[in-house]
Backbone as a printed PyTorch tensor [residue, N CA C, xyz], in Angstrom:
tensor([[[ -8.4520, -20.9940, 100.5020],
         [ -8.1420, -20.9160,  99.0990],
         [ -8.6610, -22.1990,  98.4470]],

        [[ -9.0360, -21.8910,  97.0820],
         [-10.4270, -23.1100,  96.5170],
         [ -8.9850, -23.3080,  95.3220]],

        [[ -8.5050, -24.9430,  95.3710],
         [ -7.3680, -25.0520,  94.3540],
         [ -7.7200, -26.4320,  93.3540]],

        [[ -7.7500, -26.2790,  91.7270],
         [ -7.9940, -26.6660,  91.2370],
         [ -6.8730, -27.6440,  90.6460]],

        [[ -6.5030, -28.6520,  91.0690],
         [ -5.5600, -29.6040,  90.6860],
         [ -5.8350, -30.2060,  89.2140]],

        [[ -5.0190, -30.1560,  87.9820],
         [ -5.4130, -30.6650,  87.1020],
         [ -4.0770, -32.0330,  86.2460]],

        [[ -4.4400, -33.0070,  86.0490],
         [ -3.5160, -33.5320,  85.3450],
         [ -4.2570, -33.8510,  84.0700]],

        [[ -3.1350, -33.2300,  82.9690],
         [ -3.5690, -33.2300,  81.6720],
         [ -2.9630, -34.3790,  81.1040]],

        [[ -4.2940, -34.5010,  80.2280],
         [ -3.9680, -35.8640,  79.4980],
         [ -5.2540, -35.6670,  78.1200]],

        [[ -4.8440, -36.4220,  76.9030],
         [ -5.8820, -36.3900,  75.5370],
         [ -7.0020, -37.3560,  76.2260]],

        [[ -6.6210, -38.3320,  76.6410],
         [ -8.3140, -39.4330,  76.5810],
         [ -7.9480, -39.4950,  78.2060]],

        [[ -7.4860, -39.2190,  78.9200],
         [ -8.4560, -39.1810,  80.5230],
         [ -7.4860, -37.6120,  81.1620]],

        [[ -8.4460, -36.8220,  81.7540],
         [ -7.9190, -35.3720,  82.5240],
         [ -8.2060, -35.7660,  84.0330]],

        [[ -7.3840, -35.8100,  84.4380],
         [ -7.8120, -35.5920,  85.9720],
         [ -8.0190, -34.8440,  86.4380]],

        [[ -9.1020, -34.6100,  87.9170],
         [ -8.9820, -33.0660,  88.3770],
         [ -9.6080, -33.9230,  90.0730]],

        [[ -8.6630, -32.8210,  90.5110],
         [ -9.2610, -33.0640,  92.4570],
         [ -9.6130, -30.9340,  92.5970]],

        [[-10.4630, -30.8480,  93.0840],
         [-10.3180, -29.6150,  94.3380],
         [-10.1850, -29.5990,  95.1650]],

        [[-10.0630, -29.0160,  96.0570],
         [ -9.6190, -29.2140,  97.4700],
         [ -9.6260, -27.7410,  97.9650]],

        [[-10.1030, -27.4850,  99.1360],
         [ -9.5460, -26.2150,  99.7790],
         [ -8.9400, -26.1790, 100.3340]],

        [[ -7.9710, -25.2450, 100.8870],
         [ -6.0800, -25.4610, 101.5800],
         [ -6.8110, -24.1800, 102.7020]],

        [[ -6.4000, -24.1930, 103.9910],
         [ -6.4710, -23.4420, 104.7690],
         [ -5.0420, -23.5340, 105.7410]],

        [[ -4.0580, -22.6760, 106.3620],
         [ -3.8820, -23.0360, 107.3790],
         [ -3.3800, -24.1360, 107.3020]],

        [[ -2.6200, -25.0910, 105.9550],
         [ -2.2740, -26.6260, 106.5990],
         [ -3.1210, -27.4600, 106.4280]],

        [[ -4.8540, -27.2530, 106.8180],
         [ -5.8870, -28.3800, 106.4650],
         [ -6.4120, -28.5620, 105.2160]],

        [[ -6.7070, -29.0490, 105.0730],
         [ -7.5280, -29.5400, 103.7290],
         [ -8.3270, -30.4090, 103.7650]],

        [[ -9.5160, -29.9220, 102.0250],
         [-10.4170, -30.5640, 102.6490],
         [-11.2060, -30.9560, 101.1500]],

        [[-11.6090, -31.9950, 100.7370],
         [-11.2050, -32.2090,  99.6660],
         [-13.1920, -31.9030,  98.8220]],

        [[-13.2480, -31.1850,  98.0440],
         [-14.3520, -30.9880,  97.5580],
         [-15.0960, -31.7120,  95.7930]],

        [[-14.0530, -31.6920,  95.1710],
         [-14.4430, -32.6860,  94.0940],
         [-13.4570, -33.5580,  93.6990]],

        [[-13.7730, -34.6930,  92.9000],
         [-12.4920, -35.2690,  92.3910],
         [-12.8220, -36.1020,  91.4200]],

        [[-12.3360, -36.6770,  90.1590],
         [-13.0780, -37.1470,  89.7570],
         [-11.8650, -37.4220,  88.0220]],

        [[-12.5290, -37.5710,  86.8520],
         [-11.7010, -37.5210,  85.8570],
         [-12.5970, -37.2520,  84.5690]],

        [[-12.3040, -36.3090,  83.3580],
         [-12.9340, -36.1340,  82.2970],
         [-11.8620, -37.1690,  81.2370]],

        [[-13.0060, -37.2630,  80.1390],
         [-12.7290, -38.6950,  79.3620],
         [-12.9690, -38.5390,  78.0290]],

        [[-12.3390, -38.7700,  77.4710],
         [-12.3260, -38.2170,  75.7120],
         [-12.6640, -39.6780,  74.9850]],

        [[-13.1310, -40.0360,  73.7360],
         [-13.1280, -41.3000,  73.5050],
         [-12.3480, -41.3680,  72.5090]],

        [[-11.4660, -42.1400,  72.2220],
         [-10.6630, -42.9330,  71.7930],
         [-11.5580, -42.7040,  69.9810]],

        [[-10.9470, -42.6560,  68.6040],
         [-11.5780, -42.7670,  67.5040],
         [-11.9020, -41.6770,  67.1200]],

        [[-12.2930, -40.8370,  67.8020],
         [-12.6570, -38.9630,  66.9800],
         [-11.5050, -38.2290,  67.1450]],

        [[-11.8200, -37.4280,  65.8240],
         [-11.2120, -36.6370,  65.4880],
         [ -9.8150, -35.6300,  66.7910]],

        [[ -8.9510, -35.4140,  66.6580],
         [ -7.9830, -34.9790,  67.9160],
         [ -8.5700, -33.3270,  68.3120]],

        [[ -8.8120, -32.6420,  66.8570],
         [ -9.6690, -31.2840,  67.3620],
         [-10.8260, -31.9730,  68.0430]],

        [[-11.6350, -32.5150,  68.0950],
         [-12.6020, -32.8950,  68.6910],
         [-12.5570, -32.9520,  70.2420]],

        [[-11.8440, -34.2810,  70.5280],
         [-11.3490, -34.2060,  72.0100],
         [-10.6400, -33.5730,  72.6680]],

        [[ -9.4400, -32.3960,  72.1080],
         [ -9.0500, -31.1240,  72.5470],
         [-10.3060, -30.0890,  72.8490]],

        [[-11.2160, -29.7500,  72.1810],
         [-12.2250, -29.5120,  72.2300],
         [-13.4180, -29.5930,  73.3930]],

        [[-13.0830, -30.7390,  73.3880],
         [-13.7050, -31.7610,  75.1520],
         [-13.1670, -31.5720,  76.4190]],

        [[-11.5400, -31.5140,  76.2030],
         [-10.9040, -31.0120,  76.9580],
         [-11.2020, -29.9240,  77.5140]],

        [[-11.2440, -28.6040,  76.3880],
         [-11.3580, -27.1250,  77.0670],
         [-12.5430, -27.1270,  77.7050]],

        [[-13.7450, -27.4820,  76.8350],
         [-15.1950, -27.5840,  77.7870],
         [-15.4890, -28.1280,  79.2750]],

        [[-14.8010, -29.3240,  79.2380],
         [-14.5720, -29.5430,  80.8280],
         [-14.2870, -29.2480,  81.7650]],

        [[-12.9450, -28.2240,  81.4620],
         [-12.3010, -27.3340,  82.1350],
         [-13.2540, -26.4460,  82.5370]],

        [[-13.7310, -25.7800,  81.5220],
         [-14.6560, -24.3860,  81.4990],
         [-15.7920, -24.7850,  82.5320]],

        [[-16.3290, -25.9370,  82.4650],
         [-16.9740, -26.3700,  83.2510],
         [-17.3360, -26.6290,  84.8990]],

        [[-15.7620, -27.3010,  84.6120],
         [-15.1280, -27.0980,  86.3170],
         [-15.1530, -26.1840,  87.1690]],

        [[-14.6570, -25.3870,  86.1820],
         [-14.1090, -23.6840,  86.3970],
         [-15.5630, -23.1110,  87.2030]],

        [[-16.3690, -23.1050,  86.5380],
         [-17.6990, -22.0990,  86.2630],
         [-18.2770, -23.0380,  87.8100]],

        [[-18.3910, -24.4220,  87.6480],
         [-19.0010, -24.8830,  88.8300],
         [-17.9540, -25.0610,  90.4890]],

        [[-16.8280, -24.9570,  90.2180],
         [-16.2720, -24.6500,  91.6080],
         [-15.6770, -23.6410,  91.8990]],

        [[-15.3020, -22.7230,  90.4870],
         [-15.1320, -21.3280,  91.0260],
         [-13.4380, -21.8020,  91.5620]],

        [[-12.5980, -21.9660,  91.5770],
         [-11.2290, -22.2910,  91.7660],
         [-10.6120, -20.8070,  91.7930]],

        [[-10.1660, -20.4690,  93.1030],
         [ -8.8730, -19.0130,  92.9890],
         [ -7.6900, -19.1910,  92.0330]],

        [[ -7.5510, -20.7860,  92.1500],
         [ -6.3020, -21.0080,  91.5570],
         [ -6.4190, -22.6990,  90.6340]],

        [[ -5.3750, -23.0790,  89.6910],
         [ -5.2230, -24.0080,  89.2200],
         [ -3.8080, -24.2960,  89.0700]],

        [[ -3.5720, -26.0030,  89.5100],
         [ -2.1350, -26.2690,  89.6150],
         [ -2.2970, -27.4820,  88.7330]],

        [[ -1.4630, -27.4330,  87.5720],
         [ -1.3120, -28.5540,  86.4940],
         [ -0.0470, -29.2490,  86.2640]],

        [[  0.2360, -30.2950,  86.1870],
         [  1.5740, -30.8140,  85.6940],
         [  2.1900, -30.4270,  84.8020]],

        [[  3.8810, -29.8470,  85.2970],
         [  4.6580, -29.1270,  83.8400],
         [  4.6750, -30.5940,  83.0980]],

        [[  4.9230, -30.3060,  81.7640],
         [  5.1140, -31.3140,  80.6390],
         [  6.4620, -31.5410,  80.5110]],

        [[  6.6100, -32.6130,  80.5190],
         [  7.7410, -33.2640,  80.5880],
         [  7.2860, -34.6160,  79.5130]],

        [[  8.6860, -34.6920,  78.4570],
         [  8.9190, -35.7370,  78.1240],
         [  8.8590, -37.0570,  77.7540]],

        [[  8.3610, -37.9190,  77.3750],
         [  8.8320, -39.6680,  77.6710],
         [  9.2600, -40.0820,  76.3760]],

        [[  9.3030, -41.0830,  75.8760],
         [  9.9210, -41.8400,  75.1370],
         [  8.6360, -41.8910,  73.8060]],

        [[  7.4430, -41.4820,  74.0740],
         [  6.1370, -41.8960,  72.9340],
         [  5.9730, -40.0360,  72.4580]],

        [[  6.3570, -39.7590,  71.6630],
         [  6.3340, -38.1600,  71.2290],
         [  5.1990, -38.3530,  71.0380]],

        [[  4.2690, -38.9550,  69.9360],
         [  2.7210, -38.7010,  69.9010],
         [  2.3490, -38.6050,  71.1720]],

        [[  2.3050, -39.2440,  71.9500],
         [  1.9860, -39.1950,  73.0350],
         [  1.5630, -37.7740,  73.6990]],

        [[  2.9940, -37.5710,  74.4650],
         [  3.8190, -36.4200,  74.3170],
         [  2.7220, -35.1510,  73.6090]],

        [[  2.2370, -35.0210,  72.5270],
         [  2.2730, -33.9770,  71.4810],
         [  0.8420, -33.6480,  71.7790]],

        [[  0.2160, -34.7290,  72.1060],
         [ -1.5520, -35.1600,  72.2520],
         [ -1.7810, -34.2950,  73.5610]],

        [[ -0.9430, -35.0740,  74.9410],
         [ -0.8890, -34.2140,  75.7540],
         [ -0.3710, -32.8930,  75.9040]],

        [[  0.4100, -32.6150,  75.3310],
         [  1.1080, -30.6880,  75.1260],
         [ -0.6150, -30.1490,  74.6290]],

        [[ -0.7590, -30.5810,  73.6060],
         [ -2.3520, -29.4980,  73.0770],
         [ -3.5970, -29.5560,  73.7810]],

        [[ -3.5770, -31.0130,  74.9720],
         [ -4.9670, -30.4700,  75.7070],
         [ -4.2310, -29.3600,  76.9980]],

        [[ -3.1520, -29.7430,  77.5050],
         [ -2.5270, -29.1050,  77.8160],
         [ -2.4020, -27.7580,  77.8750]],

        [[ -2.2550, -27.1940,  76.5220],
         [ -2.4410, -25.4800,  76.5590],
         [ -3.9270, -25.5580,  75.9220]],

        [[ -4.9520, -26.6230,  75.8060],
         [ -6.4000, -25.7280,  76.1000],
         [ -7.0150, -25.6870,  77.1580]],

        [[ -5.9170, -26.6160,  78.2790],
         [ -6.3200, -26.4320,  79.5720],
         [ -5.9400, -24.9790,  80.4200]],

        [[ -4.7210, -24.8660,  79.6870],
         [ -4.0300, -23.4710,  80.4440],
         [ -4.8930, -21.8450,  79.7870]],

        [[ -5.4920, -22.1290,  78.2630],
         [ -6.3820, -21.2940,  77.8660],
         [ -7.4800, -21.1070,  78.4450]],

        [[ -8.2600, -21.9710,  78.6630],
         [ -9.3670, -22.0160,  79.6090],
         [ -9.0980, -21.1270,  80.8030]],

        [[ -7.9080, -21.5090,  81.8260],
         [ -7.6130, -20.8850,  82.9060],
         [ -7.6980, -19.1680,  82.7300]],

        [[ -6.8240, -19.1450,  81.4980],
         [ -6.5440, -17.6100,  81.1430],
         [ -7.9800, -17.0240,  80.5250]],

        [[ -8.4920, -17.3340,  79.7770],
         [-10.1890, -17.5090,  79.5250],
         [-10.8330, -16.8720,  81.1310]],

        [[-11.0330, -18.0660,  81.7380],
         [-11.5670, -18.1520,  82.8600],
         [-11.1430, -16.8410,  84.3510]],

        [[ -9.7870, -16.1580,  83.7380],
         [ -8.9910, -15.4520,  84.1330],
         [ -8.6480, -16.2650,  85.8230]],

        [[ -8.4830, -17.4950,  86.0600],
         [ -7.7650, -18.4200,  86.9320],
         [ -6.6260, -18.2480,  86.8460]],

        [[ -5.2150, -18.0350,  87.5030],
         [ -4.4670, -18.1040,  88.2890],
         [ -3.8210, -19.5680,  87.7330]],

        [[ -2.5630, -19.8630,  87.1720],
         [ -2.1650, -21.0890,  86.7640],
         [ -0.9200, -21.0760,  87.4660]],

        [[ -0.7120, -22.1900,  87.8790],
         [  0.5630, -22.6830,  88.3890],
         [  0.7260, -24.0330,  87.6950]],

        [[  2.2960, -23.8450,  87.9670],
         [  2.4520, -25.9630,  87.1160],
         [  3.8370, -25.8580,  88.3250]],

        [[  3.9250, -27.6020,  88.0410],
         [  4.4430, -28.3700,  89.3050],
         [  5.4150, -29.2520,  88.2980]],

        [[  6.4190, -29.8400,  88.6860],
         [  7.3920, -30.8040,  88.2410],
         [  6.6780, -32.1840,  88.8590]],

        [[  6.6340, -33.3750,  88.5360],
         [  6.7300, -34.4640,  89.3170],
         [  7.2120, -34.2910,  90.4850]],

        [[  8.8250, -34.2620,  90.0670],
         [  9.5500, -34.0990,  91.4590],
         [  9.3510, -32.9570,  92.2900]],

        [[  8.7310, -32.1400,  92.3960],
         [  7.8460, -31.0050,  92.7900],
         [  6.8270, -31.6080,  93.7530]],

        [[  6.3810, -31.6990,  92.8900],
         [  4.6670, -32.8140,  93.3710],
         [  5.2360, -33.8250,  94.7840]],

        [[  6.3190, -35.0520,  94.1360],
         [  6.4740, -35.6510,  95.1090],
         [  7.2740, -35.0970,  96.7150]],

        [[  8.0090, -34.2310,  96.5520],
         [  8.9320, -33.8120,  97.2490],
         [  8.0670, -32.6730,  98.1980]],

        [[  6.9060, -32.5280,  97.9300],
         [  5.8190, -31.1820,  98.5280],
         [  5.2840, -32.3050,  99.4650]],

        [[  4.4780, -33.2790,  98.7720],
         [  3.1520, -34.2820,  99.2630],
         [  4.2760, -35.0230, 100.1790]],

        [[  5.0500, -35.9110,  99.6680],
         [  5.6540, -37.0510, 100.8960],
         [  7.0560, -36.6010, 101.4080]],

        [[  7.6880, -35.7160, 100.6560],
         [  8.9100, -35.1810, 101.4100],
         [ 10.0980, -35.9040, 100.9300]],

        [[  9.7630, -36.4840,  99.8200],
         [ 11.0820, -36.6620,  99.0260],
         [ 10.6530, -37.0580,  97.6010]],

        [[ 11.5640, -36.1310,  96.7990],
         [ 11.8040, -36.3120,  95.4040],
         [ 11.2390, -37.5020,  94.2980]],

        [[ 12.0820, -38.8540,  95.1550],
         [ 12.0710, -39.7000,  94.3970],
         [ 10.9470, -40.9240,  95.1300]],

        [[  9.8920, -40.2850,  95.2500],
         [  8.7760, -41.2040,  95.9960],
         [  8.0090, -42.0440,  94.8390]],

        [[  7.7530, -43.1150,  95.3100],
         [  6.9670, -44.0680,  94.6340],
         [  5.8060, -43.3470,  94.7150]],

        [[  4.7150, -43.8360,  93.1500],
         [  3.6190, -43.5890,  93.1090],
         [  2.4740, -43.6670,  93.6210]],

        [[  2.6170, -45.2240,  94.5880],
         [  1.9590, -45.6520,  95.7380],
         [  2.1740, -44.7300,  96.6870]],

        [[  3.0390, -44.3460,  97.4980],
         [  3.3530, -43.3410,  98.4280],
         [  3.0050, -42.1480,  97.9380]],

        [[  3.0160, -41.4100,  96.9720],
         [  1.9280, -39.7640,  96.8920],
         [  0.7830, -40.5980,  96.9070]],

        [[  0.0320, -41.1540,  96.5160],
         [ -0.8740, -41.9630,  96.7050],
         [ -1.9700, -42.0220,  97.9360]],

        [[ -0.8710, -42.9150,  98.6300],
         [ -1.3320, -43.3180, 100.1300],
         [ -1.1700, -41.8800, 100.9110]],

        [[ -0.3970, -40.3300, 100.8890],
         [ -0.1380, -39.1420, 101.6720],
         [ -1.2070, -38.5760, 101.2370]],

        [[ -1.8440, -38.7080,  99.6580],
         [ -3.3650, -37.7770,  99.4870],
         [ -4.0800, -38.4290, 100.0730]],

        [[ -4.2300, -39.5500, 100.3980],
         [ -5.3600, -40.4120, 101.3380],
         [ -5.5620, -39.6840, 102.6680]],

        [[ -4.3150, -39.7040, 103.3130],
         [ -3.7980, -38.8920, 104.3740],
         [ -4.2180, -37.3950, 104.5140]],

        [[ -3.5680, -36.9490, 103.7800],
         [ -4.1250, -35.2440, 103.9340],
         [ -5.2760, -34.7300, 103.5380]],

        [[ -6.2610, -36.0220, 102.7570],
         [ -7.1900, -35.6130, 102.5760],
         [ -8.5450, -36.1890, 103.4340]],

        [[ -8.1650, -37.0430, 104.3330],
         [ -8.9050, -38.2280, 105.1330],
         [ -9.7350, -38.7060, 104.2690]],

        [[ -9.3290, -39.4400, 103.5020],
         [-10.1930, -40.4690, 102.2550],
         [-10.0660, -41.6240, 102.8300]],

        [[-11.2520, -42.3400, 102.7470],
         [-11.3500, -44.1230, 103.2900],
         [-10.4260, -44.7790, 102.6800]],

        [[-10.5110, -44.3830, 101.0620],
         [ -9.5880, -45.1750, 100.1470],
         [ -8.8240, -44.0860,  99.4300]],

        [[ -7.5970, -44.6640,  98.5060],
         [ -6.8200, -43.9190,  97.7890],
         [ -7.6190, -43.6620,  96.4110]],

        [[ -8.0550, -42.6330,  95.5030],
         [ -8.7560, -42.5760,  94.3020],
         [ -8.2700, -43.5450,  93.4090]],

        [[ -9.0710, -43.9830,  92.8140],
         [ -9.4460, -45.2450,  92.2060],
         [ -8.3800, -45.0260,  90.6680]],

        [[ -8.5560, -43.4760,  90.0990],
         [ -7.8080, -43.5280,  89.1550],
         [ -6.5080, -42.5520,  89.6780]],

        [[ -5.1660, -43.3850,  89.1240],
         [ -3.9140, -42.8320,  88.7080],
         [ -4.2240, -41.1520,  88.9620]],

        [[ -4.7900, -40.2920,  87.8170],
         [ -4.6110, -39.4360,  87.0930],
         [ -5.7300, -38.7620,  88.1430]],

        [[ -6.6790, -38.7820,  88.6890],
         [ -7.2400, -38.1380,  90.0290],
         [ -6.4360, -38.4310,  90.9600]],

        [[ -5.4200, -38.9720,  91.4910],
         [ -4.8600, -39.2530,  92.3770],
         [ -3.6600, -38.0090,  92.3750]],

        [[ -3.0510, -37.9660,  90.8560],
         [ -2.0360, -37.4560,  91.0210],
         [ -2.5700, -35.7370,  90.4280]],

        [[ -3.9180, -35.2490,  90.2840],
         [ -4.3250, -33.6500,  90.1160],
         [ -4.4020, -33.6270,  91.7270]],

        [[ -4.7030, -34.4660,  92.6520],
         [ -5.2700, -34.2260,  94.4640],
         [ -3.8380, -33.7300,  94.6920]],

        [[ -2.6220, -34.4450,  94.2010],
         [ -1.3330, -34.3120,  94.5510],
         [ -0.7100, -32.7490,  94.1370]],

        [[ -1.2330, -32.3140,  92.7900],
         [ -1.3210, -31.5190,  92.5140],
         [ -1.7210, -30.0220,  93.0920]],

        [[ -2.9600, -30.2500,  93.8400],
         [ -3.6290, -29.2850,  94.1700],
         [ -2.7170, -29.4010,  95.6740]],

        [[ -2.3430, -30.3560,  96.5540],
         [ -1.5800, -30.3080,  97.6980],
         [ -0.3310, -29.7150,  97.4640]],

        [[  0.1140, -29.8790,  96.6060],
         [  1.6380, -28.6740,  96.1680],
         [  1.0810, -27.4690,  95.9990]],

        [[  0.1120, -27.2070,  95.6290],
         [  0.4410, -25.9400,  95.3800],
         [  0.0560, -24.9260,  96.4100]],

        [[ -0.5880, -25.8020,  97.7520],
         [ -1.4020, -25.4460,  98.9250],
         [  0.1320, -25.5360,  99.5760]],

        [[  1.0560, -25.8290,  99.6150],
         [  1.9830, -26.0350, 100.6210],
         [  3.0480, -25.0210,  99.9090]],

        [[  3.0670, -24.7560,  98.4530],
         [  3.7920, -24.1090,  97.7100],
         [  3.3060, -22.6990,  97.6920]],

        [[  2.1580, -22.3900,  97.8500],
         [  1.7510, -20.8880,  98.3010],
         [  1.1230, -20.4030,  99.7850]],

        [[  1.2280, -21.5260, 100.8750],
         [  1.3390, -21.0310, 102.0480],
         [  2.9840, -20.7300, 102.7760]],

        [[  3.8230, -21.4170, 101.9850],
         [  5.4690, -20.8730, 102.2770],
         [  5.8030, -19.7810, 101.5240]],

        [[  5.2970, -19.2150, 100.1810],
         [  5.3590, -17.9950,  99.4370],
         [  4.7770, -16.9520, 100.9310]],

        [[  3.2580, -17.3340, 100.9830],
         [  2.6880, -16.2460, 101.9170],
         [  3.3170, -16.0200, 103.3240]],

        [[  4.1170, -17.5170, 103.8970],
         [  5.2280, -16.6970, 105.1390],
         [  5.6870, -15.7040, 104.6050]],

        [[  7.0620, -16.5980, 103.8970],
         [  8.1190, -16.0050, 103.3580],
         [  7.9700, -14.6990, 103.1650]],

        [[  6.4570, -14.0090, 102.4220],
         [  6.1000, -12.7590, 102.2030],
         [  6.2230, -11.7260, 103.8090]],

        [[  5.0630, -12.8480, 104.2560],
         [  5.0550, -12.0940, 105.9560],
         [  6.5950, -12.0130, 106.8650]],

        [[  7.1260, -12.9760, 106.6710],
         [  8.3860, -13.2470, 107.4650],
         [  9.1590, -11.5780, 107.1020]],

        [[  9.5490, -11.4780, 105.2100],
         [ 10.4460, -10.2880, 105.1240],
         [  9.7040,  -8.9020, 105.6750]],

        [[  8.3110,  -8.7880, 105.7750],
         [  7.5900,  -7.3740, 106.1880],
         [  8.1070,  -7.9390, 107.5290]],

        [[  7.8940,  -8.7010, 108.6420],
         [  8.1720,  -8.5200, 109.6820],
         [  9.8990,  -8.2870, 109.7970]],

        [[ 10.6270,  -8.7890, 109.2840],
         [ 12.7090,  -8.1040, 109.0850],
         [ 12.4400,  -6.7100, 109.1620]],

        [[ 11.5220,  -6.3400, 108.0470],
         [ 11.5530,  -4.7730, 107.4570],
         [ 11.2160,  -4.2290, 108.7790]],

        [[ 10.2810,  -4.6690, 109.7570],
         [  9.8330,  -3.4850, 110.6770],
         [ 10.7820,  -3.7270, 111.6160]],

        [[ 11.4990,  -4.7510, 112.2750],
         [ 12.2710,  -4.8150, 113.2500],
         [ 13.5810,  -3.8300, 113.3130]]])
C-alpha cells in the first residue's frame, strides 16, 4: 500500500510517502511544499491544492493520512491552516484518494507507543522504521513520515481485525 502522509500548513506542507507492507516500510518521497510569505492567502491556498495534485498524479498514493486540526492559542493561525487544509482534503476527493486524519496523540501513540511522546522521539522512531541515516531535516516532513506510519499500522490492525472476525465466523 503506497501512503501519502501529509501535514498541513499555509507557508510550509509537509509530505513523506512511504509504502507499508506487512510491517515494513519503505520510504519513497519526502520532502516539503512552500508558499511565500506576502501574497495574497487565495494565492497560496491555491499553491497548496496544486502541490497536492501534483503529488497525487506523480506517486499515485492508494491512500492519504493528514493531521486532524486541532486548536492552539493563534486563531489566524489556526484559520490559515483549516483552508489549506480542506484544499488539501479537496484535492484528495478531486483526485478520488482515500483520506484519513490522525490526532497527534494518534500519531504519537501508533509511531513510539505512547501518547505523550516528545517530538524528538516520533522523530528518532521515523528514522527507525524508515532506516534513514538522519532524522528529516524539517519538523513538518518529519511529522507527514509519522503520519503516513499511523496510518500503515492503523489499517494493517483494521485488515486483521477484518480477517480475525471472518475466521470466528467460520469456526
Amino acid at each position: 500500500m503506497r501512503i501519502l502522509g501529509i501535514d498541513p500548513g499555509i507557508a510550509i506542507v509537509g509530505y513523506g510517502v512511504i509504502d507499508a507492507q506487512r510491517g515494513q516500510f519503505r520510504l519513497v518521497s519526502m520532502g516539503a511544499s512552500r508558499t511565500p510569505t506576502g501574497i495574497p492567502v487565495e494565492k497560496r491556498i491555491e499553491m497548496v491544492y496544486d502541490d497536492i495534485c501534483e503529488l497525487i498524479d506523480t506517486y499515485k498514493p492508494d491512500c492519504m493520512a493528514c493531521e486532524e486540526l486541532f486548536f492552539n492559542t493563534n486563531q489566524k493561525t489556526a484559520i490559515a491552516v483549516a483552508e489549506a487544509r480542506g484544499v488539501i482534503l479537496l484535492a484528495a476527493m478531486k483526485k478520488n484518494i482515500e483520506f484519513f486524519e490522525y490526532t497527534p496523540l494518534q500519531v504519537k501513540q501508533s509511531v513510539v507507543g505512547y501518547g505523550r511522546a516528545e517530538k524528538k522521539q516520533v522523530m528518532e522512531m521515523v528514522k527507525m522504521f524508515l532506516h534513514l541515516d538522519k532524522v528529516p531535516r524539517l519538523d513538518d516532513t518529519a511529522d507527514a513520515l509519522a503520519l503516513a506510519i499511523c496510518h500503515a499500522h492503523a489499517s494493517e490492525s483494521a485488515i486483521q481485525s477484518f480477517y480475525n472476525q471472518k475466521k470466528e465466523r467460520l469456526l
